[in-house]
Residue frames as a rotation matrix with the C-alpha (Angstrom) as fourth column:
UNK 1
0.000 -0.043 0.999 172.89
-0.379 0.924 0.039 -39.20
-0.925 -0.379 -0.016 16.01
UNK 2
0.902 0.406 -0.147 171.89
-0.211 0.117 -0.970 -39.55
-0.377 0.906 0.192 12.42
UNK 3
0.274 -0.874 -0.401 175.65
-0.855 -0.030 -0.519 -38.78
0.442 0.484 -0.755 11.17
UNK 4
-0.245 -0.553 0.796 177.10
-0.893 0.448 0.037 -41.41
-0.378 -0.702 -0.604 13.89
UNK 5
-0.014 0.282 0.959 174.72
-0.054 0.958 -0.283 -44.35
-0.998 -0.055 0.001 12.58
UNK 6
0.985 0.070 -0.158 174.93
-0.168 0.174 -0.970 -43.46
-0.040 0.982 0.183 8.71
UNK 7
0.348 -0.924 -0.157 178.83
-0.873 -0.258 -0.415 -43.56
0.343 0.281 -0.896 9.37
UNK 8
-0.091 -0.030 0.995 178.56
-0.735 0.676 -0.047 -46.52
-0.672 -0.736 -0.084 11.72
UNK 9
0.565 0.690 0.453 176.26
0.034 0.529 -0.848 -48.66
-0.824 0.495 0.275 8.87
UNK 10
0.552 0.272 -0.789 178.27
-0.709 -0.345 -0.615 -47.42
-0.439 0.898 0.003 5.92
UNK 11
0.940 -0.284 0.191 179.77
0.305 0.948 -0.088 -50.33
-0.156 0.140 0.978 3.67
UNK 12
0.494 -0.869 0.021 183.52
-0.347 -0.219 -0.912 -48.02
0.797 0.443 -0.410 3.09
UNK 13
0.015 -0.609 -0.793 186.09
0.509 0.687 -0.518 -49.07
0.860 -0.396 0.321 5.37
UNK 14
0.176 -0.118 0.977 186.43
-0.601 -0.799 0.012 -47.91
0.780 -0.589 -0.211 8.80
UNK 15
-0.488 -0.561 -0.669 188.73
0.618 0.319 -0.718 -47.81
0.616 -0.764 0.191 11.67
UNK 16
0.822 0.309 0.479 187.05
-0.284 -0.506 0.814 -46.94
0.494 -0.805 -0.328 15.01
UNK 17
-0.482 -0.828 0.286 189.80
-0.267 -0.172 -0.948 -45.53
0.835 -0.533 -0.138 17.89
UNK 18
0.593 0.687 -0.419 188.73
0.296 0.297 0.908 -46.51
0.748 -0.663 -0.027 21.13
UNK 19
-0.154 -0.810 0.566 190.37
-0.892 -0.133 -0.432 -44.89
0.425 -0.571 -0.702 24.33
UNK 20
-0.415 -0.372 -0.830 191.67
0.142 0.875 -0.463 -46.41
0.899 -0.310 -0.311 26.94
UNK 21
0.630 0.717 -0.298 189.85
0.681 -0.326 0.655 -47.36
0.373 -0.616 -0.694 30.04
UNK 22
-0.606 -0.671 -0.426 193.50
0.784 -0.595 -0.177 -44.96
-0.135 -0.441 0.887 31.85
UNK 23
-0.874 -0.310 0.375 191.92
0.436 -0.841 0.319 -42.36
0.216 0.442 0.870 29.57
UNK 24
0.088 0.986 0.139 188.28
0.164 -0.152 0.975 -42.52
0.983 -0.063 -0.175 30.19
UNK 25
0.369 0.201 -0.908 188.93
0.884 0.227 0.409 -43.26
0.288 -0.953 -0.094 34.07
UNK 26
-0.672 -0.693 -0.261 191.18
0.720 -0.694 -0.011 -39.91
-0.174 -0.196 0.965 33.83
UNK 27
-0.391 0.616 0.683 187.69
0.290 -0.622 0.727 -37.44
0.873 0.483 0.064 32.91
UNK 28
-0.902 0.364 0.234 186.57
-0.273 -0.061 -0.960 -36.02
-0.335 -0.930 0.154 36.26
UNK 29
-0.330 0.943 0.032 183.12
0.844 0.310 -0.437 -36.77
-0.422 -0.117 -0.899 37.10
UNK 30
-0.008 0.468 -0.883 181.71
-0.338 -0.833 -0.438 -33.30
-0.941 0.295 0.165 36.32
UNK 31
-0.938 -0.314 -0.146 182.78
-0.271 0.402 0.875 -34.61
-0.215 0.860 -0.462 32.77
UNK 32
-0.972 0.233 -0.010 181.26
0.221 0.937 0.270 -37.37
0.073 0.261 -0.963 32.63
UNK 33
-0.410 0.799 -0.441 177.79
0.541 -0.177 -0.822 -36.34
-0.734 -0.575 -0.360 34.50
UNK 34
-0.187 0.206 -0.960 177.53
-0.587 -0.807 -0.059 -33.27
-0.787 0.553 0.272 32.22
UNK 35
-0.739 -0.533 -0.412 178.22
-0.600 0.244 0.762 -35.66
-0.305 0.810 -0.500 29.25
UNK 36
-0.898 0.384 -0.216 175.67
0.383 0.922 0.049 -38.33
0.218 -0.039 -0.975 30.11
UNK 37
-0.647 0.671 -0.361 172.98
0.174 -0.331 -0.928 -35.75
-0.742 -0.663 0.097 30.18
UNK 38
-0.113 0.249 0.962 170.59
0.863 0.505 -0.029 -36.11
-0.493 0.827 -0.272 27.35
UNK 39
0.994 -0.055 -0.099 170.17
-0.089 -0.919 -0.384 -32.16
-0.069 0.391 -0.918 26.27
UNK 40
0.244 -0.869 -0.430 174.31
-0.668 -0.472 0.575 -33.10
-0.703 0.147 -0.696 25.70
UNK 41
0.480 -0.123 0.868 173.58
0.225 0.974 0.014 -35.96
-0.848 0.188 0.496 23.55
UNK 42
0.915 -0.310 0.258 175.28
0.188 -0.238 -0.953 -34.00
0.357 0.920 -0.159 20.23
UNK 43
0.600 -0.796 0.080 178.08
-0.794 -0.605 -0.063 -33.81
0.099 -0.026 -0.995 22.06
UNK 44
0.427 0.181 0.886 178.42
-0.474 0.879 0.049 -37.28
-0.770 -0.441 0.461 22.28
UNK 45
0.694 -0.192 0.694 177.83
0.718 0.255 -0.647 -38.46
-0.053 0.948 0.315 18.77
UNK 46
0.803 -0.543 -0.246 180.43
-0.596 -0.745 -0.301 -35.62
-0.020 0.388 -0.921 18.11
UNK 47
0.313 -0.851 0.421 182.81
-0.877 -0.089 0.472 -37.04
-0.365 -0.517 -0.774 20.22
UNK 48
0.135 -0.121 0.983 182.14
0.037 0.992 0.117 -40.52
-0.990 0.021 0.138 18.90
UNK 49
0.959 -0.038 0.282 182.14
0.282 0.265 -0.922 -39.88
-0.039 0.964 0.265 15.24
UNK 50
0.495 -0.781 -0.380 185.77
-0.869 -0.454 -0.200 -38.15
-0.016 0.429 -0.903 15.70
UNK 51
0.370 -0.371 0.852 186.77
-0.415 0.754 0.509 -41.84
-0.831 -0.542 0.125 16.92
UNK 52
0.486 0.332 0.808 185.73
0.402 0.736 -0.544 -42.87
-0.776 0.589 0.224 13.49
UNK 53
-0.374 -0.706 -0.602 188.48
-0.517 -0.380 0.767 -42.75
-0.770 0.598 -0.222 10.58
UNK 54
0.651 0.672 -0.353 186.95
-0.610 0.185 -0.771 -43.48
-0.453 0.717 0.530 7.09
UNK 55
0.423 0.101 -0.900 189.50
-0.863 0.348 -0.366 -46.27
0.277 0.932 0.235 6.29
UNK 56
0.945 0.093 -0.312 191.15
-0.008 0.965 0.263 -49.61
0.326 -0.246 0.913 7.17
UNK 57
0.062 -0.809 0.584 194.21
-0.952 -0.224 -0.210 -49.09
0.301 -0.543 -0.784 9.83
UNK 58
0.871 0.091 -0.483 195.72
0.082 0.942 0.326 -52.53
0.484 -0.323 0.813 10.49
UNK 59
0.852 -0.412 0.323 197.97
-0.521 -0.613 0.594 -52.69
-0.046 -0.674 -0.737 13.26
């Protein structure tokens, strides 16, 4: 979690990806369930810091 909020807080630019709900709604449940269990919470922040691109993407 530590990495996620020091990357989250930091003052350099950054572009967070965000899926789409298609993509999220496309994760079976098992997914999700497994995901949303706290002994998987580093997989989480993994998943959430890859979102996170260290610079300014304007569309």
């Amino acid at each position: 979690m530590t990495d996620l909020v020091r990357t989250l807080k930091s003052d350099e630019p950054l572009t967070i990806f965000a899926p789409t709900n298609s993509a999220l709604n496309s994760l079976h449940d098992r997914t999700v369930n497994t995901l949303l269990k706290t002994e998987n919470k580093d997989q989480v922040v993994k998943f959430l810091t890859y979102l996170c691109y260290g610079e300014k993407i304007y569309s």
